[in-house]
C-alpha positions in Angstrom: -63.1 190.0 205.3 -63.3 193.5 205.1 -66.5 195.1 203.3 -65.5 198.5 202.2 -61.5 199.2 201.0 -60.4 201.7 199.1 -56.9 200.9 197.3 -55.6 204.4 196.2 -54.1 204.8 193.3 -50.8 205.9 194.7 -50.6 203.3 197.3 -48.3 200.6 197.4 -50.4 197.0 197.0 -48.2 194.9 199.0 -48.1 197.6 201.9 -51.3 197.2 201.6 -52.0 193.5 202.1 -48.9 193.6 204.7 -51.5 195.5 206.9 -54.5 193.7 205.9 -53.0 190.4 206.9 -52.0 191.8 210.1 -55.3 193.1 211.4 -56.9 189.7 209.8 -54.5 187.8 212.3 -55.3 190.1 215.3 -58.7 190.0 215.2 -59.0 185.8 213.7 -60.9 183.6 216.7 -58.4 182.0 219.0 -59.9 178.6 218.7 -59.8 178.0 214.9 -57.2 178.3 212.5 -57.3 181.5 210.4 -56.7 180.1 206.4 -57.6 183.5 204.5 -58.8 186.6 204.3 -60.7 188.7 201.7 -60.7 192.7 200.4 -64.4 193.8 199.5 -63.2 197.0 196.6 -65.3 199.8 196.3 -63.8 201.5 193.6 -64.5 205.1 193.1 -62.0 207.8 190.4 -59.0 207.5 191.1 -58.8 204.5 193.4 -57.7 201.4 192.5 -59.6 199.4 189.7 -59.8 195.8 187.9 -57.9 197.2 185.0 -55.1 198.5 187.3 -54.6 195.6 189.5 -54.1 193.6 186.0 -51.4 195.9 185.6 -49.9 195.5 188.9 -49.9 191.4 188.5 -46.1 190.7 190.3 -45.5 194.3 191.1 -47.0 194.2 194.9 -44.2 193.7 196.8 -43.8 190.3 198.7 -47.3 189.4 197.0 -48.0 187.5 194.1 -51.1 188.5 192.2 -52.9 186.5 189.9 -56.7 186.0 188.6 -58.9 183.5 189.9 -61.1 181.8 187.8 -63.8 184.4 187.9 -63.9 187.6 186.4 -64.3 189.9 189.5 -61.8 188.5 191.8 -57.9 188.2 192.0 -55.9 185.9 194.9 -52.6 188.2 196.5 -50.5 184.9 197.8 -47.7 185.1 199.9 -46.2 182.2 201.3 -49.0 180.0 202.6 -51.0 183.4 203.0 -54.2 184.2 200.5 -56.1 187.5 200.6 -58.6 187.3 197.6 -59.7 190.8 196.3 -63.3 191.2 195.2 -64.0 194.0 192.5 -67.1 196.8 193.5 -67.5 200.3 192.3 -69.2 203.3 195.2 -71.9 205.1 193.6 -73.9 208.1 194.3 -76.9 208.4 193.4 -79.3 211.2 192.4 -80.2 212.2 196.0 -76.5 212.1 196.9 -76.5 209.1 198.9 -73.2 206.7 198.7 -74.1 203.0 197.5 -71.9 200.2 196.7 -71.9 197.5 193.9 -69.4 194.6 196.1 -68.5 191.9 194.1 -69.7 192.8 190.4 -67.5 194.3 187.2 -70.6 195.1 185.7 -71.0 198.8 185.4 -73.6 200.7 187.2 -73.7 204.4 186.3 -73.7 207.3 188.5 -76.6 209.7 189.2 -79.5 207.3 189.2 -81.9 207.5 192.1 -81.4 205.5 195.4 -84.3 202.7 194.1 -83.0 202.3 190.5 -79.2 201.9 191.9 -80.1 199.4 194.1 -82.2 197.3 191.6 -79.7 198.0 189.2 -77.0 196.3 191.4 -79.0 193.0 191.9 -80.2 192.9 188.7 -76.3 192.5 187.5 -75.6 190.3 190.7 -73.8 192.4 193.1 -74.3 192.9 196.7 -75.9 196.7 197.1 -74.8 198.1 199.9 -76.1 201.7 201.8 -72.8 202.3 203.7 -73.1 205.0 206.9 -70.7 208.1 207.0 -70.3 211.0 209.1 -73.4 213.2 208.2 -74.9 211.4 205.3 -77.2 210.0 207.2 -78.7 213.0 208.9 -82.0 215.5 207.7 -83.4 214.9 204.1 -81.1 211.9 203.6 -81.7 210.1 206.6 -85.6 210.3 205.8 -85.2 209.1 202.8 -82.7 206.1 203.7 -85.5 205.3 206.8 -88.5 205.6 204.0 -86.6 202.9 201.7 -85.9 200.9 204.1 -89.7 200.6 204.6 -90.1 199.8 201.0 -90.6 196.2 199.4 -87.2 197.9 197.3 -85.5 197.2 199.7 -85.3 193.4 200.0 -81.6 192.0 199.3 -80.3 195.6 200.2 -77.1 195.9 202.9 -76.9 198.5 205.0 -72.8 199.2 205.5 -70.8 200.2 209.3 -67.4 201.5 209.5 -64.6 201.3 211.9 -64.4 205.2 211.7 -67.0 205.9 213.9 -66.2 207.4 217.1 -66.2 205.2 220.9 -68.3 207.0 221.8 -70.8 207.8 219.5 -73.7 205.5 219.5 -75.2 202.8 216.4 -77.0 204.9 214.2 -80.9 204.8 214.5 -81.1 203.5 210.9 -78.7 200.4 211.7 -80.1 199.5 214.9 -83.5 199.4 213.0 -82.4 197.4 210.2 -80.6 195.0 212.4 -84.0 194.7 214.1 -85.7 193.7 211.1 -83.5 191.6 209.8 -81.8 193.6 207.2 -78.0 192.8 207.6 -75.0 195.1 208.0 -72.2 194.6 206.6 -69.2 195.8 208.5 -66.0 197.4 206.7 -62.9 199.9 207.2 -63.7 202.6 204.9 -60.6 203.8 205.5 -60.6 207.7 204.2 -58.2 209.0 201.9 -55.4 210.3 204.3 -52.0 208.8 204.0 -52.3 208.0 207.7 -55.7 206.0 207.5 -53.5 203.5 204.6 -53.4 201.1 208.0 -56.5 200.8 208.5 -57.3 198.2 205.6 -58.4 195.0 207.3 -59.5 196.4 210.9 -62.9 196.3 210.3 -65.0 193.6 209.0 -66.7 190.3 209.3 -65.8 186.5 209.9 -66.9 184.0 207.8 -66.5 180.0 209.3 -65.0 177.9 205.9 -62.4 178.4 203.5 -63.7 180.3 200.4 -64.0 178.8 197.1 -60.2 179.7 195.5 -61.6 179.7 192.1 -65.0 181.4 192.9 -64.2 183.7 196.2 -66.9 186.5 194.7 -69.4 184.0 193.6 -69.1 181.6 197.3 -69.4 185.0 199.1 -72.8 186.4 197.3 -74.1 183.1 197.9 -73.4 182.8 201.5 -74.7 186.7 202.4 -77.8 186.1 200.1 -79.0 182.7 201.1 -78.0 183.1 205.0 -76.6 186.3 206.2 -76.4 185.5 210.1 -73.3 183.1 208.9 -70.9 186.5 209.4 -69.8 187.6 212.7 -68.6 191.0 213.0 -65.1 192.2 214.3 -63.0 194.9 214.6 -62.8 198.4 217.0 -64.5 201.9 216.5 -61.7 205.3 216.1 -61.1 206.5 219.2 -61.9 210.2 219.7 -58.7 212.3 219.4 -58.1 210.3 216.0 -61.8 210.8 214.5 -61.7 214.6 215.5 -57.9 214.8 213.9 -59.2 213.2 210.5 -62.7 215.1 210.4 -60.4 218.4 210.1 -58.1 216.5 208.0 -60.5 215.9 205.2 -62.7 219.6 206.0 -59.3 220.9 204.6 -58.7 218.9 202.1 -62.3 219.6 200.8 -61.4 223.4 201.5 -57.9 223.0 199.1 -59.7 221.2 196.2 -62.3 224.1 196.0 -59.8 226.4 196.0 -57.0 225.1 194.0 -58.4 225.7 190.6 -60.0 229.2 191.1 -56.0 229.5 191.8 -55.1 228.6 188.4 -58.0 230.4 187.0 -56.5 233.9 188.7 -52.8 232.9 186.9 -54.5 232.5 183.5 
């Protein structure tokens, strides 16, 4: 399974779950037989949502796409192939750190601080999730991440690694200290939003030894990650440098051409 995807709107589904299904094989355990994988959706404006992939039902090429018998998952079949796709929504909250609501259609708004988000999130049974990026983790933010951590808040909490970390740059502090204390870490793709990164989507993740429930994939997986969360193994490979250094500039000028763009149109009013 991988536990952070981003679908983009303008992405094609079954390209998609092509790639997905071939990282899942590649990185499967040799001596078992790999029956299914799983998409963990953290849906954020202009990705992918529930309502959209209702709409796509029979459009994802070589897929067929149907609901399950639970509200916040859909199983993408193909042949005797089964990727199940969990709802979730990415958040930020007031201090402008990322969270995620995995497998849960039940709104969580925007803007609320870090300890109401993540209380929010259990309360409506999702797994919330405090996924590591490239400088949100450093300064004021890190503090406060390492302070919550601390906190009695924090029980039930995830903390989230993604293959786009560099080779060669160490765990984070934070995720080395939570793994210490017991707090898991759920590994997923993240893949950014560059054409190029569209691949990426199942290459980074976690194992789990059993078939899934096919007509309660969301429901099997909270229950397995909240009663026993040793029962996932992590796979998958870290970005090597020349790629990481190649996106980071990527996405500084993408950044760079969204602030400017509309002062543009402004200026042609």
């Amino acid at each position: 399974m991988d536990g952070h995807v981003h679908v983009p709107m303008d992405a094609e589904l079954g390209e998609v779950l092509e790639e997905a299904w071939s990282h899942f094989c590649r990185f499967a355990p040799g001596d078992s037989r790999f029956m299914a994988g799983g998409l963990l959706l953290a849906d954020r404006q202009g990705d992918i949502d529930g309502a959209e992939l209702d709409r796509r039902i029979g459009r994802a090429r070589g897929w067929e796409l149907g609901r399950t018998g639970e509200a916040e998952s859909w199983a993408a079949t193909s042949g005797d192939r089964t990727i199940f796709l969990i709802a979730g929504r990415q958040l930020t909250c007031s201090e402008d750190l990322e969270v995620l609501a995995l497998a849960t259609i039940h709104a969580v708004p925007d803007g609320l601080p870090l300890v109401d988000t993540v209380a929010r999130i259990s309360e409506v049974g999702g797994l919330p999730v405090l996924p590591w990026g490239v400088g949100k983790w450093f300064g004021r933010r890190g503090l406060l991440v390492s302070g919550f951590l601390e906190s009695p808040e924090a029980s039930g909490v995830f903390l989230g690694d993604n293959g786009g970390r560099p080779l060669v740059w160490p765990t984070p502090t934070l995720i080395r200290r939570a793994r210490a204390r017991g707090i898991p870490v759920l590994p997923g793709s993240d893949a950014l939003p560059l054409k190029r990164e569209r691949y990426r989507t199942g290459s980074f993740g976690f194992r789990v030894r059993g078939l899934p429930d096919p007509r309660h994939p969301a429901e099997h997986l909270r229950s397995l990650l909240n009663d026993d969360p040793a029962v996932f193994v992590p796979y998958g490979h870290l970005e090597r440098v020349g790629r990481f250094i190649r996106n980071q500039v990527a996405m500084q000028w993408r950044k760079r051409r969204a602030r400017t763009v509309p002062l543009a149109h402004r200026s042609e009013g």
